[in-house]
LOGUNU-582224 format. One record per residue: residue number from 1; x, y, z of N, C-alpha, C, O, CB in turn. Coordinates in steps of 0.02 Angstrom, whole numbers, plus 50000, padded with zeros to 5 digits. Glycine has a CB too. Layout:
<volos>
gufi NUM n_u X n_v Y n_w Z ca_u X ca_v Y ca_w Z c_u X c_v Y c_w Z o_u X o_v Y o_w Z cb_u X cb_v Y cb_w Z
...
</volos>
This chain:
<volos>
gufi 1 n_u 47201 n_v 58136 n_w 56441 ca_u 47167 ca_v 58187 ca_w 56403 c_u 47212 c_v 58248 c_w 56400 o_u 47233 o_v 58273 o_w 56452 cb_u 47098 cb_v 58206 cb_w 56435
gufi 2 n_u 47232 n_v 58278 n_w 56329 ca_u 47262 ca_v 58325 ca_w 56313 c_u 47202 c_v 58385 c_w 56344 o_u 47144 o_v 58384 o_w 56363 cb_u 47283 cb_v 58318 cb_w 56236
gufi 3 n_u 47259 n_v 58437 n_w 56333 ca_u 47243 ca_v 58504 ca_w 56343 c_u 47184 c_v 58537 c_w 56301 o_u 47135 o_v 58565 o_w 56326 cb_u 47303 cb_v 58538 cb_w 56332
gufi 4 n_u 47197 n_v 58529 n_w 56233 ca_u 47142 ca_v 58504 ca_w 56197 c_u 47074 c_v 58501 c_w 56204 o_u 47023 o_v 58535 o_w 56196 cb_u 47152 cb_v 58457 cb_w 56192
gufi 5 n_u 47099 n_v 58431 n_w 56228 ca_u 47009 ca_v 58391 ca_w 56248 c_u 46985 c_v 58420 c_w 56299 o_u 46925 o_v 58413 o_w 56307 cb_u 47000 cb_v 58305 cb_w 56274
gufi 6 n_u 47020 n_v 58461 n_w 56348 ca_u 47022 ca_v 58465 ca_w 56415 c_u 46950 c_v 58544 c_w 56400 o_u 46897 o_v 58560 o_w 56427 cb_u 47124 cb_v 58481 cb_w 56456
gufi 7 n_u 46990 n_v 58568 n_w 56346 ca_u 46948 ca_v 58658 ca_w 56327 c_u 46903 c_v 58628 c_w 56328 o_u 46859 o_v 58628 o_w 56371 cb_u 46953 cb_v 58715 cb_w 56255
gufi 8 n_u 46908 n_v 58588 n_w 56263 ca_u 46844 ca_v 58588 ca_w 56224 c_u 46767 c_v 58558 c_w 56279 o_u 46711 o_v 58583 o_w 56281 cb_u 46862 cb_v 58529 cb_w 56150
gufi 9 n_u 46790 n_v 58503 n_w 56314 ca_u 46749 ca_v 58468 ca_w 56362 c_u 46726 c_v 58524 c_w 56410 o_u 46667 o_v 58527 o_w 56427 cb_u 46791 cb_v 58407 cb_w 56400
gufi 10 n_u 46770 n_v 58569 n_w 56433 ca_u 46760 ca_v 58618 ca_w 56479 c_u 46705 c_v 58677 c_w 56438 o_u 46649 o_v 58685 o_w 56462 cb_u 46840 cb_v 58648 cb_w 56502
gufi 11 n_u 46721 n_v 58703 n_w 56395 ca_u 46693 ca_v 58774 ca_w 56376 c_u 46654 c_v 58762 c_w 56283 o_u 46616 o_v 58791 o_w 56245 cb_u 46778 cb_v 58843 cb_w 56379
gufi 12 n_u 46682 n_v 58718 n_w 56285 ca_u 46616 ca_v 58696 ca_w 56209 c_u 46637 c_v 58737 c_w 56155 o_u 46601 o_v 58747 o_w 56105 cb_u 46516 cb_v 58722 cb_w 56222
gufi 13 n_u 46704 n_v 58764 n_w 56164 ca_u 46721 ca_v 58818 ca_w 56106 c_u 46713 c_v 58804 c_w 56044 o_u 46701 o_v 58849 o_w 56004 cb_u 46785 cb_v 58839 cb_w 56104
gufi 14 n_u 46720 n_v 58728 n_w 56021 ca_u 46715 ca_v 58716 ca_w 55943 c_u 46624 c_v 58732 c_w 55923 o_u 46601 o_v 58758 o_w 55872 cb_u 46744 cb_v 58618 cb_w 55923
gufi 15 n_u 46599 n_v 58716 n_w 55961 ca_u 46509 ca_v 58750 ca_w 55955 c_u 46519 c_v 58787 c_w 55944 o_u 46525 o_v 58791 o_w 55883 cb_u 46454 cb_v 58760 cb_w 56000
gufi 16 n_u 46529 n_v 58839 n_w 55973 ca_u 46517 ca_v 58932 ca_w 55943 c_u 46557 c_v 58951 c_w 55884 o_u 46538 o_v 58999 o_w 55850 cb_u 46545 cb_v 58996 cb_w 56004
gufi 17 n_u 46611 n_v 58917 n_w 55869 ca_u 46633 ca_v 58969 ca_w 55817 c_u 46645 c_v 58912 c_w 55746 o_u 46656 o_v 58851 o_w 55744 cb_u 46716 cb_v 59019 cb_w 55847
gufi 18 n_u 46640 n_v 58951 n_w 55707 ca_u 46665 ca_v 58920 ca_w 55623 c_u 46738 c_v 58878 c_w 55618 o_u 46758 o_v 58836 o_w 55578 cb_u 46680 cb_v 58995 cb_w 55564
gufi 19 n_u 46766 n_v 58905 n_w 55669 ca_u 46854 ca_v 58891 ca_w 55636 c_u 46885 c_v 58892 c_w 55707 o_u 46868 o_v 58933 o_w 55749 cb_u 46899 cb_v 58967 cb_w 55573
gufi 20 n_u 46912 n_v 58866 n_w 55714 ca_u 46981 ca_v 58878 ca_w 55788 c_u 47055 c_v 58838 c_w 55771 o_u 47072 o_v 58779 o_w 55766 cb_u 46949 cb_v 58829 cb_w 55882
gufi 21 n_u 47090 n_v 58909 n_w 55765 ca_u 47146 ca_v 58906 ca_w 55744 c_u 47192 c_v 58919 c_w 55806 o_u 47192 o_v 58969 o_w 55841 cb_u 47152 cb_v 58950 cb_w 55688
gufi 22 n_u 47239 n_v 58850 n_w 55812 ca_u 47286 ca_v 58868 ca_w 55866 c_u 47362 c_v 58864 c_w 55835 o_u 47391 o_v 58828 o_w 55795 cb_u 47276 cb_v 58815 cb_w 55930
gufi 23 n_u 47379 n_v 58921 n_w 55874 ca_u 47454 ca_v 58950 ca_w 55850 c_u 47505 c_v 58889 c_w 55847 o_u 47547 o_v 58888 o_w 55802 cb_u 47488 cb_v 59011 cb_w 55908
gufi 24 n_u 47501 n_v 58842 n_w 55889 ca_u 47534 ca_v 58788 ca_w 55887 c_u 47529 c_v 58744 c_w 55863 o_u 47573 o_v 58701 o_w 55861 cb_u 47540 cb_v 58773 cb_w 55919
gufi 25 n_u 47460 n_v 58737 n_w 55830 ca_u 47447 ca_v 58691 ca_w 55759 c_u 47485 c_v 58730 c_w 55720 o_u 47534 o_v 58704 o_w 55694 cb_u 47366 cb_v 58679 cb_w 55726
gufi 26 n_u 47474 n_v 58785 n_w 55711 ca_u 47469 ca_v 58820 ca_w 55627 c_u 47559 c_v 58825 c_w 55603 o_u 47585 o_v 58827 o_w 55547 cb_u 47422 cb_v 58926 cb_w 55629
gufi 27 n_u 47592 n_v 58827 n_w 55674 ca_u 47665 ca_v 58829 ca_w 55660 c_u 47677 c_v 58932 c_w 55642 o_u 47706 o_v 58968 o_w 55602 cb_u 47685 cb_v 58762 cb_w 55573
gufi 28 n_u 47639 n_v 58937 n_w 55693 ca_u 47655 ca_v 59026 ca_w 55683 c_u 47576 c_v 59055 c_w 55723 o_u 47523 o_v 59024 o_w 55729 cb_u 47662 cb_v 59060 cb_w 55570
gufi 29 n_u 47598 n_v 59135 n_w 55750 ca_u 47549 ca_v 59163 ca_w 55808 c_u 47541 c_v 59227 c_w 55775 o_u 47564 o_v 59248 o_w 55722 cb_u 47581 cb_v 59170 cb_w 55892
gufi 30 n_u 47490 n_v 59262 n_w 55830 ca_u 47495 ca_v 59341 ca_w 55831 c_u 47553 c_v 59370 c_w 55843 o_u 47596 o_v 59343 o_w 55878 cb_u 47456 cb_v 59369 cb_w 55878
gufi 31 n_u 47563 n_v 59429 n_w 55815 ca_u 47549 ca_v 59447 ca_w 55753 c_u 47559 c_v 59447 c_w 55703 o_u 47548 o_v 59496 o_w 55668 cb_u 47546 cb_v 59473 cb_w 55747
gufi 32 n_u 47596 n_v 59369 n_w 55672 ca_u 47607 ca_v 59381 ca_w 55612 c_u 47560 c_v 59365 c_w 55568 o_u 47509 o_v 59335 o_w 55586 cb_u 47655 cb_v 59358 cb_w 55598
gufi 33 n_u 47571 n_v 59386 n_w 55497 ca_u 47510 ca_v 59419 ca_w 55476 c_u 47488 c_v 59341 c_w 55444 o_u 47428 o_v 59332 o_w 55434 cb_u 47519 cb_v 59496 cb_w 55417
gufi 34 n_u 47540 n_v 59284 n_w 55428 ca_u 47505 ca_v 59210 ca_w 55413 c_u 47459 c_v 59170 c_w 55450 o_u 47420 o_v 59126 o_w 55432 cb_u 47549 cb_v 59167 cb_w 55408
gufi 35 n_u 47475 n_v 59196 n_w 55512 ca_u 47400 ca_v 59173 ca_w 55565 c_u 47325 c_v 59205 c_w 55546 o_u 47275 o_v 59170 o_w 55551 cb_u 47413 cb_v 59208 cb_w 55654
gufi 36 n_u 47324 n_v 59265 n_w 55525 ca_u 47273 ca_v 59292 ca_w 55535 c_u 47253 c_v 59275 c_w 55441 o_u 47192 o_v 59276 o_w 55430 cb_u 47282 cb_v 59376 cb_w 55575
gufi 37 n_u 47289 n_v 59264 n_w 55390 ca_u 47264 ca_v 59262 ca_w 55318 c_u 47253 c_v 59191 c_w 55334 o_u 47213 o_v 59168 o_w 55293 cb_u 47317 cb_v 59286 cb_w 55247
gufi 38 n_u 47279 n_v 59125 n_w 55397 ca_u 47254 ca_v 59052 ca_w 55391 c_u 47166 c_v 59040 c_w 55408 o_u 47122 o_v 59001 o_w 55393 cb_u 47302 cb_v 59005 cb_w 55450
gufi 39 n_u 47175 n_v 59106 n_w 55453 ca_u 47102 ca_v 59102 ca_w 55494 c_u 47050 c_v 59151 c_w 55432 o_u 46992 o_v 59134 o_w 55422 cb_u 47108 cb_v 59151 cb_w 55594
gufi 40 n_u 47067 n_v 59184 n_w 55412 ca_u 47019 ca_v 59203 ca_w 55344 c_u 47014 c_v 59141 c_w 55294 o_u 46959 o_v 59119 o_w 55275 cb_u 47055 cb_v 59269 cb_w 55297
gufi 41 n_u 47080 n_v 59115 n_w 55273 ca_u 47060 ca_v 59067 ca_w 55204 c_u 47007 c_v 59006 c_w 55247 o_u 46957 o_v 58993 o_w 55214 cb_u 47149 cb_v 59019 cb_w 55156
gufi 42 n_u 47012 n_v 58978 n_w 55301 ca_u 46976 ca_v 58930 ca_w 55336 c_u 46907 c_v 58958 c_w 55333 o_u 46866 o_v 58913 o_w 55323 cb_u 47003 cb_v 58917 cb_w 55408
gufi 43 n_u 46885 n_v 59003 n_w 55337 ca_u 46838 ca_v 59041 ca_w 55337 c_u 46798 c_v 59051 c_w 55293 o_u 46739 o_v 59065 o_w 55293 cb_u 46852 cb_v 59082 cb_w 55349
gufi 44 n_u 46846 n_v 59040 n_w 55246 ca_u 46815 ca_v 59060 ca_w 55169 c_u 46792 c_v 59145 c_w 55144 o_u 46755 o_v 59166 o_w 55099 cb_u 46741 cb_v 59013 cb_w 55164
gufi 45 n_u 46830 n_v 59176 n_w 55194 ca_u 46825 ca_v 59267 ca_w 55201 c_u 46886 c_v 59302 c_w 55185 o_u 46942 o_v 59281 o_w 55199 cb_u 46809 cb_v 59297 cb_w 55280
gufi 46 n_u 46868 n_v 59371 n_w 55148 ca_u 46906 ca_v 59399 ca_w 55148 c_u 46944 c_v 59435 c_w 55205 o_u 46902 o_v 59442 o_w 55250 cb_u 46889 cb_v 59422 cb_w 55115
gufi 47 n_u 46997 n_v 59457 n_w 55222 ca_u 47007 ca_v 59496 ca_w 55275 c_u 46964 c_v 59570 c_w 55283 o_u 46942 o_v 59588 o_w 55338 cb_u 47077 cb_v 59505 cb_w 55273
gufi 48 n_u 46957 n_v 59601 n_w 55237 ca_u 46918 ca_v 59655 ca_w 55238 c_u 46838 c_v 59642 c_w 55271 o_u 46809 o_v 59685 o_w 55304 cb_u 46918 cb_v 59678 cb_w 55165
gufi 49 n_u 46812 n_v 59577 n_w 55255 ca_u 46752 ca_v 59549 ca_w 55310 c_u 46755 c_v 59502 c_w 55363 o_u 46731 o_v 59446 o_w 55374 cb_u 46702 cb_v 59519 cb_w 55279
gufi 50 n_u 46783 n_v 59533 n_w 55386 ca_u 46819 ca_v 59482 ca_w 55454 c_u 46826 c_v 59534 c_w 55508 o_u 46845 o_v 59590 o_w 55490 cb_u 46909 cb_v 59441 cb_w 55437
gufi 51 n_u 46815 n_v 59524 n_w 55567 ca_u 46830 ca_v 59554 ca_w 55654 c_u 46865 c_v 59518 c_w 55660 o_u 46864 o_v 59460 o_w 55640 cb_u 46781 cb_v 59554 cb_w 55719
gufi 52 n_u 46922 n_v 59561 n_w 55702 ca_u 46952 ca_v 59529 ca_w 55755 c_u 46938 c_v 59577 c_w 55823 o_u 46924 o_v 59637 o_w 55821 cb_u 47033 cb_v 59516 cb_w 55736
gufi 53 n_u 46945 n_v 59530 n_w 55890 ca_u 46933 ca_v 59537 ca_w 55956 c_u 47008 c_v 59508 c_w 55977 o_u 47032 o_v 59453 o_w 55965 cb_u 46862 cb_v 59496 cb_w 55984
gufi 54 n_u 47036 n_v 59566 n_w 56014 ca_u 47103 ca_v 59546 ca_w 56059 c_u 47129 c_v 59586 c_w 56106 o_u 47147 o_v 59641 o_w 56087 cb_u 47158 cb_v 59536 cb_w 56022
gufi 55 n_u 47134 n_v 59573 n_w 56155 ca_u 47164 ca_v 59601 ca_w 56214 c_u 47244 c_v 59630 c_w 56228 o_u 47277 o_v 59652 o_w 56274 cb_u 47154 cb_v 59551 cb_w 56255
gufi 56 n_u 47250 n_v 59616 n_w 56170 ca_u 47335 ca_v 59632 ca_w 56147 c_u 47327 c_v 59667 c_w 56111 o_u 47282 o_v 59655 o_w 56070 cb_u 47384 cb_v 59583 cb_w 56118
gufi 57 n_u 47371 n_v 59738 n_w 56102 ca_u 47370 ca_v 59801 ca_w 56062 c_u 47406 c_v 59768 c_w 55992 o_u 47374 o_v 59773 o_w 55939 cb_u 47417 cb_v 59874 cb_w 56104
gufi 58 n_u 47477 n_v 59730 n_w 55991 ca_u 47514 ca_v 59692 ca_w 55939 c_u 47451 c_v 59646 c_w 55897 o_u 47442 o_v 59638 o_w 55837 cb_u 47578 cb_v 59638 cb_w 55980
gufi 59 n_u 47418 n_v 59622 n_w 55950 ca_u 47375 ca_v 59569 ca_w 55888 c_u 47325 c_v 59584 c_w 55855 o_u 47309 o_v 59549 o_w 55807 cb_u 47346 cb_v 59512 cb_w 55908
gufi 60 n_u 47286 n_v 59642 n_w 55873 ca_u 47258 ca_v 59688 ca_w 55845 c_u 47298 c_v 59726 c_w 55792 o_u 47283 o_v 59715 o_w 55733 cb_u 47235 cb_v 59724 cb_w 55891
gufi 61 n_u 47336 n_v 59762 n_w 55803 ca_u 47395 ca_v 59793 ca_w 55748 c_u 47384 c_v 59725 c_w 55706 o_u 47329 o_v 59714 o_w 55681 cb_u 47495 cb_v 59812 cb_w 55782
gufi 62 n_u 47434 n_v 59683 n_w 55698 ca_u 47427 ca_v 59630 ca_w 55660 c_u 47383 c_v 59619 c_w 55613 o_u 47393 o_v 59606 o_w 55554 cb_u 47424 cb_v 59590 cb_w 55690
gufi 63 n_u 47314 n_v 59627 n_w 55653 ca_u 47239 ca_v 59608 ca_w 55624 c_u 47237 c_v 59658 c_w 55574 o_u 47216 o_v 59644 o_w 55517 cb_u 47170 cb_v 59613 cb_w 55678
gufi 64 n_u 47255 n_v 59711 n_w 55588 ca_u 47214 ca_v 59789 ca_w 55540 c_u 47273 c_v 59789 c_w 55470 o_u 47260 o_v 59816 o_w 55416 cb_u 47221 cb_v 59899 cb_w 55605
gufi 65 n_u 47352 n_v 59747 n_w 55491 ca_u 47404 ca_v 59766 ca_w 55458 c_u 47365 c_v 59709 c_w 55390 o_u 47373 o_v 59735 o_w 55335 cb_u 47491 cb_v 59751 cb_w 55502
gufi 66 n_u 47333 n_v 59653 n_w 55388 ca_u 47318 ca_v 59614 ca_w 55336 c_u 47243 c_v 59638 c_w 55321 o_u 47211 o_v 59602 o_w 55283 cb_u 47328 cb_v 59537 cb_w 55352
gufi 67 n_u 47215 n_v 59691 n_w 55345 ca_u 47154 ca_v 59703 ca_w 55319 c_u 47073 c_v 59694 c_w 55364 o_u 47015 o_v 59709 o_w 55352 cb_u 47160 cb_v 59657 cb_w 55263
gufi 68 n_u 47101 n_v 59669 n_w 55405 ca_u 47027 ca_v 59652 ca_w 55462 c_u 47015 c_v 59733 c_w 55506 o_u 47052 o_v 59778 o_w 55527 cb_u 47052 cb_v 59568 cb_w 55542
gufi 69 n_u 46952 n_v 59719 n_w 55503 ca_u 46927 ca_v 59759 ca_w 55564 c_u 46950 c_v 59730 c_w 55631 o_u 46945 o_v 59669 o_w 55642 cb_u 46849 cb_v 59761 cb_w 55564
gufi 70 n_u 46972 n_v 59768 n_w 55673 ca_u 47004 ca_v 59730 ca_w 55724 c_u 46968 c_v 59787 c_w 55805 o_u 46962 o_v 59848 o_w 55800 cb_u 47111 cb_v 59728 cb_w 55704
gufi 71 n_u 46956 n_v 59760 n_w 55848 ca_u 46931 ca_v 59791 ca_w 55901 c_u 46993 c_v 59772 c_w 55985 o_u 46995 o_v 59719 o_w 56016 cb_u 46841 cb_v 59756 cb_w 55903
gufi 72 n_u 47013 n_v 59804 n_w 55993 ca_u 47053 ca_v 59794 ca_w 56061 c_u 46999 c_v 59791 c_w 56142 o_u 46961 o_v 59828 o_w 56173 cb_u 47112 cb_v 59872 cb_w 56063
gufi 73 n_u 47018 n_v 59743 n_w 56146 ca_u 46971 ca_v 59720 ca_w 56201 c_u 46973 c_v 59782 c_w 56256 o_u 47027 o_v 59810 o_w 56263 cb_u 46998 cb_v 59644 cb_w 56236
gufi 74 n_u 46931 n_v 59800 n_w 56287 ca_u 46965 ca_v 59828 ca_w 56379 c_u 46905 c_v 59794 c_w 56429 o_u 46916 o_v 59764 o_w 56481 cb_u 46964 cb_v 59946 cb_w 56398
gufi 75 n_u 46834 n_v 59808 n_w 56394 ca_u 46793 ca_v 59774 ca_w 56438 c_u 46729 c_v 59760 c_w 56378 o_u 46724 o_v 59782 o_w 56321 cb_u 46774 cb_v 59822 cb_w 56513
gufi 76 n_u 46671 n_v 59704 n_w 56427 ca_u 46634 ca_v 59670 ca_w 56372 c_u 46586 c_v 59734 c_w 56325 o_u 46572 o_v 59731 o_w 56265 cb_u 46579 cb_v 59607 cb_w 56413
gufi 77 n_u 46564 n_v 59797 n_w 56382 ca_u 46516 ca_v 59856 ca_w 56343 c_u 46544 c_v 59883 c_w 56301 o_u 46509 o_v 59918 o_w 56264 cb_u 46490 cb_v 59910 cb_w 56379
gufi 78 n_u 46615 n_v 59880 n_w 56290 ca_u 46648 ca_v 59938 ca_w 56238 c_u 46669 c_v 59888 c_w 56189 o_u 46692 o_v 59914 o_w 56138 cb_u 46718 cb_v 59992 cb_w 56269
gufi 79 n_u 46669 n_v 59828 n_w 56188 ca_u 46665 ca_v 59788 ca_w 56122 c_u 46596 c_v 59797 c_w 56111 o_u 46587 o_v 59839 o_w 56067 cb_u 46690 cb_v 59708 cb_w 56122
gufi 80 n_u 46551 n_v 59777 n_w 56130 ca_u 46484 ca_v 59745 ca_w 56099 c_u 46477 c_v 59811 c_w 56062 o_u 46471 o_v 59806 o_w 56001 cb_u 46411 cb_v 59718 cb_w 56157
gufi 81 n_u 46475 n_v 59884 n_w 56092 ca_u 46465 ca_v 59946 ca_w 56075 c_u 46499 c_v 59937 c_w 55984 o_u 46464 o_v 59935 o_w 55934 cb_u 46508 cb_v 60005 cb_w 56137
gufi 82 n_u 46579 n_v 59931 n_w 55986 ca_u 46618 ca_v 59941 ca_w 55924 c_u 46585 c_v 59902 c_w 55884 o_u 46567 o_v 59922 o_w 55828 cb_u 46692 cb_v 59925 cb_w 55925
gufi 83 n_u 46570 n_v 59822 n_w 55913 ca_u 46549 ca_v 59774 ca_w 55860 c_u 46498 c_v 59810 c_w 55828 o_u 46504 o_v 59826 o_w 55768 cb_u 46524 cb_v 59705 cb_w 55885
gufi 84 n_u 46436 n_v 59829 n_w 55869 ca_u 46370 ca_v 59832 ca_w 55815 c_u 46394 c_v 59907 c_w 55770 o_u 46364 o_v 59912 o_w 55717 cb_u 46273 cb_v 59843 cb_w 55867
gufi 85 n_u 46430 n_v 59948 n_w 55781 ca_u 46462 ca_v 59977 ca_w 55724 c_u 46470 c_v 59950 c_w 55660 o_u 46449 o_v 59957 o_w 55603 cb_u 46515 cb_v 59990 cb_w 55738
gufi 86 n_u 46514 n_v 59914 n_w 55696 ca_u 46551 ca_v 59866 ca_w 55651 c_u 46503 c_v 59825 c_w 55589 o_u 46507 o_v 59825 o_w 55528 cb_u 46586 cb_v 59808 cb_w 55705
gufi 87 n_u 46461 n_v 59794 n_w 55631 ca_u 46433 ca_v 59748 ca_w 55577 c_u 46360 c_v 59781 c_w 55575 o_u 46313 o_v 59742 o_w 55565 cb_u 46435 cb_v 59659 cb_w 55597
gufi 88 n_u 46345 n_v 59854 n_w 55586 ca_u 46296 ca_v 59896 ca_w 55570 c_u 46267 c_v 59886 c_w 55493 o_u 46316 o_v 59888 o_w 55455 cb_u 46324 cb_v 59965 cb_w 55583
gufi 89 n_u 46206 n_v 59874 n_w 55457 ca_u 46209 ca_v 59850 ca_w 55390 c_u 46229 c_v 59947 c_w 55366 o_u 46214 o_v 59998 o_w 55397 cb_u 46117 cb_v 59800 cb_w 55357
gufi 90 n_u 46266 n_v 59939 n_w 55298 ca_u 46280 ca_v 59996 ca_w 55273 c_u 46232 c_v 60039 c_w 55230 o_u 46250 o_v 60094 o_w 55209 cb_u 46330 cb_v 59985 cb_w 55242
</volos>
């Protein structure tokens, strides 16, 4: 069993989310900006309606440089806080 199978069996990640894009499939990472427009077109979203969440100041930069709202991690209260900003209805 790959590494892979190993997540997915462990933490169920393909359940929770729409899309999971790994840098080593895609043939490119954070921050360049073709990672983050692969994970929008998969999505079927524009970057302008799209979050990103990252613990890295670069992959965030990255995120905001193609158009996403992007939030820099430090701890779980000061995301959840930005998010409902974020996706506050306007």
């Amino acid at each position: 069993m790959g590494a892979r199978e190993r997540e997915r069996e462990t933490y169920g990640f393909e359940d929770m989310t729409d899309v999971i894009v790994y840098s080593h499939g895609s043939g490119t990472g954070k921050p360049d900006p073709s990672i983050y427009r692969l994970v929008c077109e998969r999505l079927q979203v524009e970057p302008a309606d799209a979050v990103f969440v990252d613990d890295h100041e670069r992959a965030v930069e990255g995120a905001r440089a193609v158009g996403m709202s992007a939030v820099l991690f430090r701890d779980n209260d000061q995301v959840i806080a930005e998010l409902e900003v974020l996706l506050a209805p306007r």
